[in-house]
N, C-alpha and C positions, 0 to 999 in steps of 0.2 A: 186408370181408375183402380184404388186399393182396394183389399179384400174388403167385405164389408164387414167385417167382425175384427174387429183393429186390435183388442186383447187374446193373445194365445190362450191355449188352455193347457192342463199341463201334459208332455205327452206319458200318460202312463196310459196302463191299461185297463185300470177304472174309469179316470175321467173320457177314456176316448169310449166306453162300451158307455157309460152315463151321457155325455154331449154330442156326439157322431154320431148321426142319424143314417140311417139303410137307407139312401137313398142314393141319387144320381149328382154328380158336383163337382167341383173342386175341391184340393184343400193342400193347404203349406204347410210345412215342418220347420222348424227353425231353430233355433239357438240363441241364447243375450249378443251375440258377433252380428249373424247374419243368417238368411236364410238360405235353407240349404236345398229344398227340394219341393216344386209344384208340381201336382199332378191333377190328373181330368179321370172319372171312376163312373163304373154302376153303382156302388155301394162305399160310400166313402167309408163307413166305420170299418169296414171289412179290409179296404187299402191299407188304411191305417194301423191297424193290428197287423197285417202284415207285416209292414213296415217295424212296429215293434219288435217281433220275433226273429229280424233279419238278424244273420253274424258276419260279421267281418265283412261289412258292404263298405263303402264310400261314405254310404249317408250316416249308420251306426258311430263311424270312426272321427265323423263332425260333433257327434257326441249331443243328438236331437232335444229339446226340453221343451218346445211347445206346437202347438198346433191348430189351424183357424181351418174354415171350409167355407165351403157356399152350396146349397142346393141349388140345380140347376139344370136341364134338360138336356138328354144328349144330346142334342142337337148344337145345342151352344156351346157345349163343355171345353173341342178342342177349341174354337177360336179365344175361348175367355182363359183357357191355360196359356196360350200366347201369350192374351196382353200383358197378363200376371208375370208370365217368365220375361218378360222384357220389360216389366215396370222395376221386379225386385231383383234381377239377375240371380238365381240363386247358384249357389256353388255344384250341385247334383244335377243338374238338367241344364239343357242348350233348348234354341229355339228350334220348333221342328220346320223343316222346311217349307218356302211358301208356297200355297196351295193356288194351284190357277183357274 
C-alpha cells in the first residue's frame, strides 16, 4: 500500500518546518528518478531537517527534492516502514530483518 500523500512536497527547509508535523510517522525522500530513503521517527519534521543538514551522506549525494510522510503510532511505525521499503525499494535503506 503507497504512502498516502502521493504528491511530495518540496524538500527544503520551509516547506518541511510548514508541512512536517512533530509527530510520530513515517516519511520518504525522493527525487524525479526514484526514491531514495524511508524512514519510521518520533518526530518526523525533526528527522527530516536532519536529514537536510546532512553533508556528504549517500542520500545528499542522490541529490533529494521531495518528501511525503504519514502520522502514525510507534507502534506501527516499524512494520509500516517495511511495507514501504519493499513497495518502493528505495536506493538508501534495505529491508530490516524479519522480526519473529
Amino acid at each position: 500500500m503507497p504512502f498516502n500523500q502521493f504528491t511530495p512536497r518540496s524538500f527544503t527547509t520551509d516547506a518541511v518546518q510548514m508541512y512536517a508535523p512533530v509527530s510520530s510517522g513515517v516519511y520518504g525522500i525522493s527525487n524525479a528518478r526514484e526514491w531514495i530513503y524511508i524512514g519510521e521517527t518520533d518526530n518526523i519534521q525533526s528527522s527530516l531537517l536532519n536529514h537536510l543538514h546532512e553533508i556528504n551522506t549517500k542520500l545528499k549525494k542522490r541529490e533529494p527534492t521531495g518528501f511525503v510522510f504519514e502520522v502514525c503510532d510507534q507502534a506501527h511505525r516499524a512494520s509500516r516502514q517495511d511495507r514501504l521499503v519493499g513497495e518502493y525499494g528505495p536506493s538508501c535503506n534495505r529491508l530490516a530483518p524479519q522480526r519473529s
